[in-house]
C-alpha positions in Angstrom: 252.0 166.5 152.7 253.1 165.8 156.2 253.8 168.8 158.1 255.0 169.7 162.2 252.4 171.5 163.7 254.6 173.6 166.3 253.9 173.2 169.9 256.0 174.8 173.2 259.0 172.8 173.7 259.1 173.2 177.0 255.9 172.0 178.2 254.6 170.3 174.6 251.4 171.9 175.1 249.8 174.3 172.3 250.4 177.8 173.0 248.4 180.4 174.6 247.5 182.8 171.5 247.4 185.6 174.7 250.7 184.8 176.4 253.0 184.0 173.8 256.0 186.1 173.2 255.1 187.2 169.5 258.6 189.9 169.9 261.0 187.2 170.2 263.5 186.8 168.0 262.3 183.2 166.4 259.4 185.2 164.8 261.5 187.4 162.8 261.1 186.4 159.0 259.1 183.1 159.7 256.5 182.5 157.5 253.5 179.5 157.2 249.6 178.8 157.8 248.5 179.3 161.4 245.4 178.1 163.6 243.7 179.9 166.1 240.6 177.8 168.5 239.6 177.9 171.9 239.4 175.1 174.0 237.2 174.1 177.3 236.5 171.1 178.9 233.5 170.4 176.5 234.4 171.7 173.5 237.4 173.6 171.6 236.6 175.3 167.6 238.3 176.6 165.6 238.2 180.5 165.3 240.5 181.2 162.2 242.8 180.1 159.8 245.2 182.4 158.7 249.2 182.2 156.6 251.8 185.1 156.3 254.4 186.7 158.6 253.4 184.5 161.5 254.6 187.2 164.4 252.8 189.9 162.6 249.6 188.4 161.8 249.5 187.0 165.1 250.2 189.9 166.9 247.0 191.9 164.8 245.0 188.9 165.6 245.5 189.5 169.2 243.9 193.6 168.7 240.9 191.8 166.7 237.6 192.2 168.7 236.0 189.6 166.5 238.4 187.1 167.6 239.1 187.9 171.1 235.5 187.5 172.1 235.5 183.9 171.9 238.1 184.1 175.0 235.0 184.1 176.8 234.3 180.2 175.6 237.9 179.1 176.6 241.8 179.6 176.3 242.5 180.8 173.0 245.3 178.6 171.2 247.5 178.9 168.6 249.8 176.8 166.6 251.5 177.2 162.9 252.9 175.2 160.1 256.4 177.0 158.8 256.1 177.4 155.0 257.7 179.6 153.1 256.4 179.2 149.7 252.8 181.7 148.8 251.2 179.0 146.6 251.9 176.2 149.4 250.7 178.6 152.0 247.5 180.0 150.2 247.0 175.8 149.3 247.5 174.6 153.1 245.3 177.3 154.3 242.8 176.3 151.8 242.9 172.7 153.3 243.1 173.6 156.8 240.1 176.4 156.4 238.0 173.7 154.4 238.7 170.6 157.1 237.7 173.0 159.9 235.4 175.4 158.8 236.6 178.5 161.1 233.9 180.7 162.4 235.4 183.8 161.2 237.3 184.9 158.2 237.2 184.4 154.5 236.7 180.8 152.2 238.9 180.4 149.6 237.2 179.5 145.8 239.7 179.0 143.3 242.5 177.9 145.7 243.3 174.2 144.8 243.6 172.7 148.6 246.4 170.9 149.0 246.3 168.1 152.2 248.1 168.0 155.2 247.6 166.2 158.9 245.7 168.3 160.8 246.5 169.8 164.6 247.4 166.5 166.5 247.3 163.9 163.7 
């Protein structure tokens, strides 16, 4: 499945998980699979793979110690895929988890993956 990968219009750069306006009025309702990484000039990983409400679950990401700390390697980033379907989401987030193998949360065993273009393909 090809999907859009969601990027700052105004600058088409990824946004800054820290910065970005999760009370705006776009995030009201919008649901889909999300990636948070950090990025420096000699590395960037991926810290989670997440789907749901993307505002909320952003937003509690954002109060999470476990994934704050890796601020200290680099920028933390963010970008989603809008879905609105709970099987496509829980099978994209599969996918996603399984190509990048985040270093925290939860694998998903029973989930049949289903394939998408990653962040920047």
């Amino acid at each position: 499945m090809n999907v859009v990968w969601i990027k700052n219009s105004q600058n088409n750069q990824w946004f800054d998980l820290l910065r970005l306006n999760l009370g705006a009025p776009y995030f009201l309702g919008r649901t889909g699979v999300y990636v948070i990484w950090y990025v420096n000039p000699q590395a960037a990983k991926v810290i989670y793979v997440g789907s749901g409400l993307i505002g909320e679950r952003l937003s509690e990401h954002r109060k999470n110690p476990e994934i704050l700390k890796y601020s200290q390697y680099g920028q933390l980033k963010v970008s989603w895929i809008l879905l609105d379907n709970e099987s496509t989401m829980r099978g994209v987030e599969a996918f996603i988890a399984n190509s990048y193998n985040p270093i925290v949360g939860e694998r998903y065993p029973g989930i049949t993956p289903i394939q998408v273009n990653l962040i920047g393909q």
